[in-house]
N, CA, C and O atoms as a GROMACS GRO file, in nm:
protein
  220
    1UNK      N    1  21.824  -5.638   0.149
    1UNK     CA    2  21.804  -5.772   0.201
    1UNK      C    3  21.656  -5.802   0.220
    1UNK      O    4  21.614  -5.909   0.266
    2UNK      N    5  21.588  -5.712   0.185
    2UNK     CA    6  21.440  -5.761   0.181
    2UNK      C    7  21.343  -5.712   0.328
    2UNK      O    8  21.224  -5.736   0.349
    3UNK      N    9  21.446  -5.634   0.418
    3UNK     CA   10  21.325  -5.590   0.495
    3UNK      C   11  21.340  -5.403   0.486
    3UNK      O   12  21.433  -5.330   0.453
    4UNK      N   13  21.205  -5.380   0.531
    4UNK     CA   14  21.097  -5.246   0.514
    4UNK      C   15  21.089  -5.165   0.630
    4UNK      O   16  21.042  -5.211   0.734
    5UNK      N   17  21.129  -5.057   0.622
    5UNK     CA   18  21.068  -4.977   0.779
    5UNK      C   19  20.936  -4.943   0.795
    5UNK      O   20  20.870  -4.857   0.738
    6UNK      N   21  20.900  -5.034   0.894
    6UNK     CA   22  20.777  -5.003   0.999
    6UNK      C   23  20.758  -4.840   1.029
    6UNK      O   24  20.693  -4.756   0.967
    7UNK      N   25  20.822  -4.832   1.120
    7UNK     CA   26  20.830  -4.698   1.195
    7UNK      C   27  20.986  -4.645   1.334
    7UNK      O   28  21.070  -4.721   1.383
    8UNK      N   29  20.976  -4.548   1.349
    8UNK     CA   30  21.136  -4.551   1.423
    8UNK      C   31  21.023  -4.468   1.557
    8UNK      O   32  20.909  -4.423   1.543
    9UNK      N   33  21.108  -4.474   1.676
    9UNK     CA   34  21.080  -4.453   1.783
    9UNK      C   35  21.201  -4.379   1.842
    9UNK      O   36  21.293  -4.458   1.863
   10UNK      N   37  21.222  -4.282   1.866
   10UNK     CA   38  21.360  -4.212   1.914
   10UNK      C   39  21.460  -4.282   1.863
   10UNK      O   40  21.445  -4.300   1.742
   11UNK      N   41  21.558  -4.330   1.910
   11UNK     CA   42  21.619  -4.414   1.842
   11UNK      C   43  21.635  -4.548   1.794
   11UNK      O   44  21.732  -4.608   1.748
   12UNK      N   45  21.553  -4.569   1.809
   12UNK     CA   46  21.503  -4.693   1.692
   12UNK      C   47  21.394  -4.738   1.611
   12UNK      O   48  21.278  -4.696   1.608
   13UNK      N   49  21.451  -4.835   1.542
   13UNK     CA   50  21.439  -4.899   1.405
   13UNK      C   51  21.342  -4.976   1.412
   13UNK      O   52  21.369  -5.030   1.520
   14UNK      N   53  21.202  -5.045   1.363
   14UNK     CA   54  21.137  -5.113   1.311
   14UNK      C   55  21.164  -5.202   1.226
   14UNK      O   56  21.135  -5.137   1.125
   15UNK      N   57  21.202  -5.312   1.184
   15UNK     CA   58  21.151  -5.302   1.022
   15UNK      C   59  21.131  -5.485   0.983
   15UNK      O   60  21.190  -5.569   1.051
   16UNK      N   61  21.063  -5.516   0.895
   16UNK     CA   62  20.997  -5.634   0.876
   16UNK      C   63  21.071  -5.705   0.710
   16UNK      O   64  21.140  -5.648   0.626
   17UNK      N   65  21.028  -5.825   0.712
   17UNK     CA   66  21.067  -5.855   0.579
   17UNK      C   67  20.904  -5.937   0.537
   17UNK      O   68  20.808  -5.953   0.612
   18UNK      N   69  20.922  -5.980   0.385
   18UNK     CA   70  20.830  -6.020   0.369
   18UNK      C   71  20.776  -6.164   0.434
   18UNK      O   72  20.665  -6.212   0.459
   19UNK      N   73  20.891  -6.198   0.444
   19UNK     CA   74  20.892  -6.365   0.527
   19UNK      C   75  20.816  -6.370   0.638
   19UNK      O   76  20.782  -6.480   0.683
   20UNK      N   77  20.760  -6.190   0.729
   20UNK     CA   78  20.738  -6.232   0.852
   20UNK      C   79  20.827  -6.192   0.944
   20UNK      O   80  20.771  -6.153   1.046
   21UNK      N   81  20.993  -6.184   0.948
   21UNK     CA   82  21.059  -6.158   0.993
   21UNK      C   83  21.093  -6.036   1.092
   21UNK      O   84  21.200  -5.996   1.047
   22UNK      N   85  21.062  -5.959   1.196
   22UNK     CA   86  21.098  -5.840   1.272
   22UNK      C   87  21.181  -5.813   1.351
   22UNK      O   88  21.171  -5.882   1.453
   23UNK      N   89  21.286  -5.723   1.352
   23UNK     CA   90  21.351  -5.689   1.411
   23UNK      C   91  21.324  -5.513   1.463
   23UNK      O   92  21.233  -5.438   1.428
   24UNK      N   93  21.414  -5.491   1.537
   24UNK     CA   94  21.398  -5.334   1.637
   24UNK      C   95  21.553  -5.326   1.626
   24UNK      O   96  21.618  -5.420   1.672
   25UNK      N   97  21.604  -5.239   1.578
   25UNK     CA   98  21.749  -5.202   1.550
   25UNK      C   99  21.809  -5.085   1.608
   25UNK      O  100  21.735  -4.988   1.593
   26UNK      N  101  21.905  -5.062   1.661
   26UNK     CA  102  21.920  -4.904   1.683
   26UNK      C  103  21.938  -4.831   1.578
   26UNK      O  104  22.001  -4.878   1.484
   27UNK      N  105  21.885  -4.698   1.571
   27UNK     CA  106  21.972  -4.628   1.497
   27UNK      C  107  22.072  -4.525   1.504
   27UNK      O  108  22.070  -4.426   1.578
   28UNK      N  109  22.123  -4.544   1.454
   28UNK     CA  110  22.282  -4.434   1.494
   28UNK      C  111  22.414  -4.469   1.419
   28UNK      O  112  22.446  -4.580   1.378
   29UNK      N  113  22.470  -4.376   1.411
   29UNK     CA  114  22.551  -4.333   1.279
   29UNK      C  115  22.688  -4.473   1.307
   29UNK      O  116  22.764  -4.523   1.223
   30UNK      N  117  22.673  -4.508   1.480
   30UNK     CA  118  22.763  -4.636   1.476
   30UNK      C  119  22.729  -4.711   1.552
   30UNK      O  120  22.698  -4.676   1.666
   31UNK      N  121  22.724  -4.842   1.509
   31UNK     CA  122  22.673  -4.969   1.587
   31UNK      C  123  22.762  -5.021   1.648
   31UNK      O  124  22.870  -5.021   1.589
   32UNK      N  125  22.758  -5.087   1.793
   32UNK     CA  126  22.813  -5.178   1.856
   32UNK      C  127  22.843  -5.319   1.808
   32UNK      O  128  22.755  -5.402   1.834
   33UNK      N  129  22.958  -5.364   1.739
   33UNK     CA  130  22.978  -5.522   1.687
   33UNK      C  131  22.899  -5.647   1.733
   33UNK      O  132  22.880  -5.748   1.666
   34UNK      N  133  22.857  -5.623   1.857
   34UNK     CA  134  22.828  -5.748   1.948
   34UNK      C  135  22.644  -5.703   1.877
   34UNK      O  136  22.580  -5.784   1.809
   35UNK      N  137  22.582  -5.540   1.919
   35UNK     CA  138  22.472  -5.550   1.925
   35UNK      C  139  22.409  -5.607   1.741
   35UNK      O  140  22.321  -5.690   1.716
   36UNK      N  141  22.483  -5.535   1.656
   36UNK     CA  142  22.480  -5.643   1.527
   36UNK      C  143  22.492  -5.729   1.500
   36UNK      O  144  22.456  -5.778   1.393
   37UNK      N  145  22.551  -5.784   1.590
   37UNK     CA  146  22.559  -5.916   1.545
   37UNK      C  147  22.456  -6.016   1.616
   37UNK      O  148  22.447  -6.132   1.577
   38UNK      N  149  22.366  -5.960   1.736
   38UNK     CA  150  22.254  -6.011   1.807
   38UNK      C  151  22.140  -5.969   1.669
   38UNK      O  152  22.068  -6.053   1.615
   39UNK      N  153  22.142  -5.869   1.643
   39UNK     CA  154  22.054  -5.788   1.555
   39UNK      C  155  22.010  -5.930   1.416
   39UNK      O  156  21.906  -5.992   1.395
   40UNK      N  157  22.150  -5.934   1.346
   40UNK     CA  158  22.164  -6.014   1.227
   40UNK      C  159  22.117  -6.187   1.270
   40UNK      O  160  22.068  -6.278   1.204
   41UNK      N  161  22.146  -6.179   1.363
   41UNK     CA  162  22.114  -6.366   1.428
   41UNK      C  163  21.971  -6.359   1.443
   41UNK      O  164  21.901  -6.451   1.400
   42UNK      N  165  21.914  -6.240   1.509
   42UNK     CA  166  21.749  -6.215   1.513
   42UNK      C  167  21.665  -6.246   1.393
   42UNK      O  168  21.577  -6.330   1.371
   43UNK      N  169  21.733  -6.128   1.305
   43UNK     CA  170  21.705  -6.162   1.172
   43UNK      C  171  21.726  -6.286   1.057
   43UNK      O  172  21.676  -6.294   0.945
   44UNK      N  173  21.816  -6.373   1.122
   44UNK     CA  174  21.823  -6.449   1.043
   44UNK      C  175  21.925  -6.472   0.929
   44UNK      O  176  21.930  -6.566   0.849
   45UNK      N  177  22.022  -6.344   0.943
   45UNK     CA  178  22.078  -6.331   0.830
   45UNK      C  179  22.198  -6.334   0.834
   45UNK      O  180  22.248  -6.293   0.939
   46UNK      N  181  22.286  -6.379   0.730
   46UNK     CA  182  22.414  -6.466   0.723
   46UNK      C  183  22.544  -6.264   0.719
   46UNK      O  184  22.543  -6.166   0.644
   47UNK      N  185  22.639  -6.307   0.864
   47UNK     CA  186  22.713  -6.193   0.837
   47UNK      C  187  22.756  -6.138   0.688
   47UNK      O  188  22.747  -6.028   0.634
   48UNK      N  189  22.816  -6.291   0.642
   48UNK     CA  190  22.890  -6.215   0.525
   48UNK      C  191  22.798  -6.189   0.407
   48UNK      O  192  22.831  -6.118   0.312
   49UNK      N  193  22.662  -6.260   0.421
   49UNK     CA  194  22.576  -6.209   0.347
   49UNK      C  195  22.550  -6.043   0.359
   49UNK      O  196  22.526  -5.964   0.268
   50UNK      N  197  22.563  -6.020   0.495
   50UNK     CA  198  22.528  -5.838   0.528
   50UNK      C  199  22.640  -5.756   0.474
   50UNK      O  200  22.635  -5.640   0.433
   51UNK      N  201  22.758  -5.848   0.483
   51UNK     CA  202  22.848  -5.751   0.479
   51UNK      C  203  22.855  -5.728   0.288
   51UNK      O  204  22.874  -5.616   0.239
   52UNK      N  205  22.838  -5.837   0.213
   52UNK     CA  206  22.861  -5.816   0.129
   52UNK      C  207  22.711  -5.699   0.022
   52UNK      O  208  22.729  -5.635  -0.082
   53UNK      N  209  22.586  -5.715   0.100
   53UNK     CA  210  22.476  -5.596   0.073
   53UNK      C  211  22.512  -5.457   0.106
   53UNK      O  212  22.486  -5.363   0.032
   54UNK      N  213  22.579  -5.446   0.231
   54UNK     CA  214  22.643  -5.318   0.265
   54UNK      C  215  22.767  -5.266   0.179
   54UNK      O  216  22.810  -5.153   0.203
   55UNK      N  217  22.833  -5.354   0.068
   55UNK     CA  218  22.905  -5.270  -0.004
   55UNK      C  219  22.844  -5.214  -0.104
   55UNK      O  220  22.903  -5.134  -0.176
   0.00000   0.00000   0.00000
């Protein structure tokens, strides 16, 4: 989807797009529905757009 990792901090995520765009993500093997979906609204980016990059 166009963004880059910055850097991670214990458990979390950095990462930027070219637009400008930053988010701080957790990382871990499973995400909370609600906190992704704060995550993806941050970012800007359309669910089913994610869902359909993640296949």
């Amino acid at each position: 989807m166009g963004f880059v990792e910055l850097h991670r901090k214990g458990s979390h995520l950095k990462m930027k797009h070219p637009d400008g765009r930053v988010i701080v993500f957790p990382f871990h093997d499973q995400v909370d529905r609600y906190t992704l979906k704060g995550a993806l609204r941050d970012a800007d980016v359309n669910a089913d757009d994610f869902l359909d990059a993640v296949k």
